[in-house]
N, C-alpha and C positions, 0 to 999 in steps of 0.2 A: 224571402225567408230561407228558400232553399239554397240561394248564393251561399247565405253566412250559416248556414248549416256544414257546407262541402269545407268552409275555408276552416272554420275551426277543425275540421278533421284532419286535413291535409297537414295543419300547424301543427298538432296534437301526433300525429303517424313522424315529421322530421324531427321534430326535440324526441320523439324516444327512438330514433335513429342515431341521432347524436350524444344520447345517453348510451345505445351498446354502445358507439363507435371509442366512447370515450373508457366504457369499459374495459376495452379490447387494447387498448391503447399500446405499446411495447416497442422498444429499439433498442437500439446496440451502438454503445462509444470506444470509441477505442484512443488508449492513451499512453502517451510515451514517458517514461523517467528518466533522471538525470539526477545525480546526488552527486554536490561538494564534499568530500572529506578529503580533510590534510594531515598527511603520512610522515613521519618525521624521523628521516633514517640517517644511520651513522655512517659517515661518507667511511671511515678504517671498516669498517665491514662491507659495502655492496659501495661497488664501483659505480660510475655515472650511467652507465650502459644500463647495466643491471638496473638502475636506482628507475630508471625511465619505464624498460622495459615491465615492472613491476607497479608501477603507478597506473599504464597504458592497461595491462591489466585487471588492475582494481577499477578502475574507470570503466572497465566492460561490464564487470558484473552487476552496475547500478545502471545499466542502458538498456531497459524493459521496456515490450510492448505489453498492455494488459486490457482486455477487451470487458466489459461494462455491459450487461445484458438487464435490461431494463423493462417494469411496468406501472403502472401508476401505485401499487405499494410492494411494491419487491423490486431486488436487484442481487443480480451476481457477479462478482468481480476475480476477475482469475488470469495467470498469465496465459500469455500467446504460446502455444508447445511449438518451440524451435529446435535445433541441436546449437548446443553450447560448443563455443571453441575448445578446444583440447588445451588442458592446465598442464604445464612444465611437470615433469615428473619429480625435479628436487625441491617445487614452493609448495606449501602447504596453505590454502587460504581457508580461514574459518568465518563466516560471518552470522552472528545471531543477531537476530530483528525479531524482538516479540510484538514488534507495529504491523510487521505483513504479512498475510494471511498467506497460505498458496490458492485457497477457496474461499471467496470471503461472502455471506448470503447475509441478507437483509431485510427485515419486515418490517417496514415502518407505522404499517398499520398496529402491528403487535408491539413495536417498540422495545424488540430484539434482536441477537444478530448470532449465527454461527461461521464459524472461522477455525477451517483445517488446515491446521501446521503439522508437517511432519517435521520432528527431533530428534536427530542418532538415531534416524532408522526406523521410529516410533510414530504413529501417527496420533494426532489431537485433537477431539472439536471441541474446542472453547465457546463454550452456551453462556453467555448473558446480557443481560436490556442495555440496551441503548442511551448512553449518557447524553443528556443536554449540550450541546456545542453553544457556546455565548457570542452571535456574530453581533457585531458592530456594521450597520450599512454605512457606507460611506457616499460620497457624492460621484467619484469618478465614473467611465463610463468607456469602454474601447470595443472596437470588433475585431470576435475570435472568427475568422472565416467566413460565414455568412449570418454569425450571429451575433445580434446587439448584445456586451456583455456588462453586466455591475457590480462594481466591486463590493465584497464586505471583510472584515478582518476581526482577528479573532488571538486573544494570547495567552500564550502555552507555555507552562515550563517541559523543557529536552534536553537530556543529557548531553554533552559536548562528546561528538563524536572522536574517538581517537584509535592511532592504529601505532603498530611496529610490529619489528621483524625481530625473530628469535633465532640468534643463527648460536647453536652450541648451548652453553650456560650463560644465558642473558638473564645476571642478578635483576638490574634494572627492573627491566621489563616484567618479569616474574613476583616482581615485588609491586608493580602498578596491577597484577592479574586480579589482586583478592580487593584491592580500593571499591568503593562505593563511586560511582560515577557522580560526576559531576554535575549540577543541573544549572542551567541558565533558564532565561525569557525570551521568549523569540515570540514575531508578529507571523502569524498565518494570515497569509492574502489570497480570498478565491474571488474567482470570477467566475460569475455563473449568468443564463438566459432566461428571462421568463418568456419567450418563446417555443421551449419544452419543459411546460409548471410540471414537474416532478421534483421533489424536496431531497434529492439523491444524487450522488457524485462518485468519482475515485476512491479508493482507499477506502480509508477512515470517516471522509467527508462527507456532509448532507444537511440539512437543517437550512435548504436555503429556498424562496420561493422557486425555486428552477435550478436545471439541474447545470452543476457545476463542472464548468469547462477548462478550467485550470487553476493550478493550487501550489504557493510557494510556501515554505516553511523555513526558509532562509538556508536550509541546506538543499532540500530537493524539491526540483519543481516538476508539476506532472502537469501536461500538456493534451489536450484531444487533439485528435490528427482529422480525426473524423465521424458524421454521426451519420446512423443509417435508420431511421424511424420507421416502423412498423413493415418491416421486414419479412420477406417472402422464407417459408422455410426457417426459420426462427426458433431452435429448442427450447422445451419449456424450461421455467426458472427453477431450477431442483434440488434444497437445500442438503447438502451436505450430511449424509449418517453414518458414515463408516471411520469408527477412531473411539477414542476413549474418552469419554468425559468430563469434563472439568469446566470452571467457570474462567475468568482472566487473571486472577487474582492466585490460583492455584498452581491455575499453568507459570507464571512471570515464577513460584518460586520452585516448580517443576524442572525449569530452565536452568535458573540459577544453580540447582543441586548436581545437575549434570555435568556442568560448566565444572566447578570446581571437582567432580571425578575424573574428569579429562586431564583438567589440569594438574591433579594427583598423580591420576595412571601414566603423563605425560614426564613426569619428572622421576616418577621411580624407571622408568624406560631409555631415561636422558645420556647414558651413557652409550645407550645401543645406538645413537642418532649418526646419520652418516655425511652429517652437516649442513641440512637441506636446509630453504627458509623456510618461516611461519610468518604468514600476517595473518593475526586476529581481531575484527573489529568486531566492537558491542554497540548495540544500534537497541533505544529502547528499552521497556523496565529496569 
């Protein structure tokens, strides 16, 4: 009797060991991007050299490291602080993304999300719940590094990303500025582990049993490079307060209003221009 007294205790002291431990639970991903867009420039305006050396450029600025700070109901996703290459003094690159956050915090337990954008200088935390994601599990199955990964997908409509150069009075172009984007259907393909069940990912992403290891959207794919599970020294998960308030829906037409004063304040200016380039891409609402 005294045996099966001790053993029930013993059993009874490891599950509520394994209950903190699971509490406690936290790690860190770190993930690389890469983003397709086709740039379509007038060979009478920017020479081959030029045309390259500008593509090589736009190509840098979607080549982000962004690190994933993880618990079993929260997560923070924010980039890697590096120094940025030096921009040519005569190109001007504009790019808006109401898709990425600079600080993107997540409660899944609460089933909302704050996300600080700074805009022309202006900082923003856009506060609101977390949409439903419709994954589709699929049968495939491959390994991301040392972990078994499975597929699920998921379809979206997004805007067709599109760019050019403004060299002077580019009617064209100026006249594509005010257009409503275009939207297609694109298949989102993640691959995620249930060998780290947390329902949290990259980006936007989440809603999957495990957490998500890489993510294509048919333009850009974002990749882990690497995970580091309950980590020594580890800041705590710390949502974002400092910025003005708004929901998503407020900020997308926050955005929008600025966009076209730019492009106002840009063209009552257009004679002072000393012939530099512009590329402007719109990415998102």
């Amino acid at each position: 009797m005294v045996t099966i007294i001790r053993f029930i205790i013993v059993t009874t002291l490891t599950l509520a060991t394994f209950s903190a431990s699971a509490q406690n639970f936290k790690g860190e991903a770190t993930y690389k991007t890469k983003r397709k867009v086709d740039i379509k420039l007038d060979s009478t305006q920017v020479n081959s050299e030029m045309h390259q050396k500008m593509l090589e450029m736009f190509k840098k600025q979607f080549e982000k490291t962004f690190i994933l700070s993880f618990n079993k109901e929260e997560s923070l996703y924010k980039e890697e602080e590096k120094l940025g290459a030096p921009q040519p003094s005569n190109v001007q690159m504009v790019i808006v993304n109401t898709d990425e956050s600079d600080i993107l915090y997540r409660n899944l337990k609460e089933k909302r999300y704050t996300s600080k954008n700074e805009v022309f200088g202006k900082i923003f935390l856009i506060k609101d719940t977390l949409p439903k994601l419709e994954w589709t599990f699929e049968k495939e199955t491959k390994n991301i590094g040392e972990y078994t990964c499975f597929k699920a997908t998921m379809k979206h409509m997004v805007p067709i990303v599109t760019g050019g150069i403004s060299i002077n009075d580019d009617k064209d172009l100026k006249a594509n500025e005010n257009k409503e984007p275009q939207m297609e259907e694109t298949t989102i393909t993640a691959w995620y582990t249930t060998q780290i069940p947390i329902s949290n990912g990259p980006a936007r992403y989440y809603g999957l049993p495990g957490l998500i290891l890489e993510v294509n959207d048919g333009t850009e794919t974002i990749v882990c490079s690497k995970v580091v599970l309950n980590p020594e020294g580890n800041a705590d998960i710390v949502e974002p307060r400092k910025g003005k308030v708004v929901n998503q829906a407020d900020f997308e037409s926050i955005v929008e209003k600025r966009m076209q004063e730019e492009n106002e304040r840009r063209e009552s200016n257009r004679n002072d221009d000393d012939g530099g380039h512009r590329i402007e891409i719109r990415i998102g609402g």
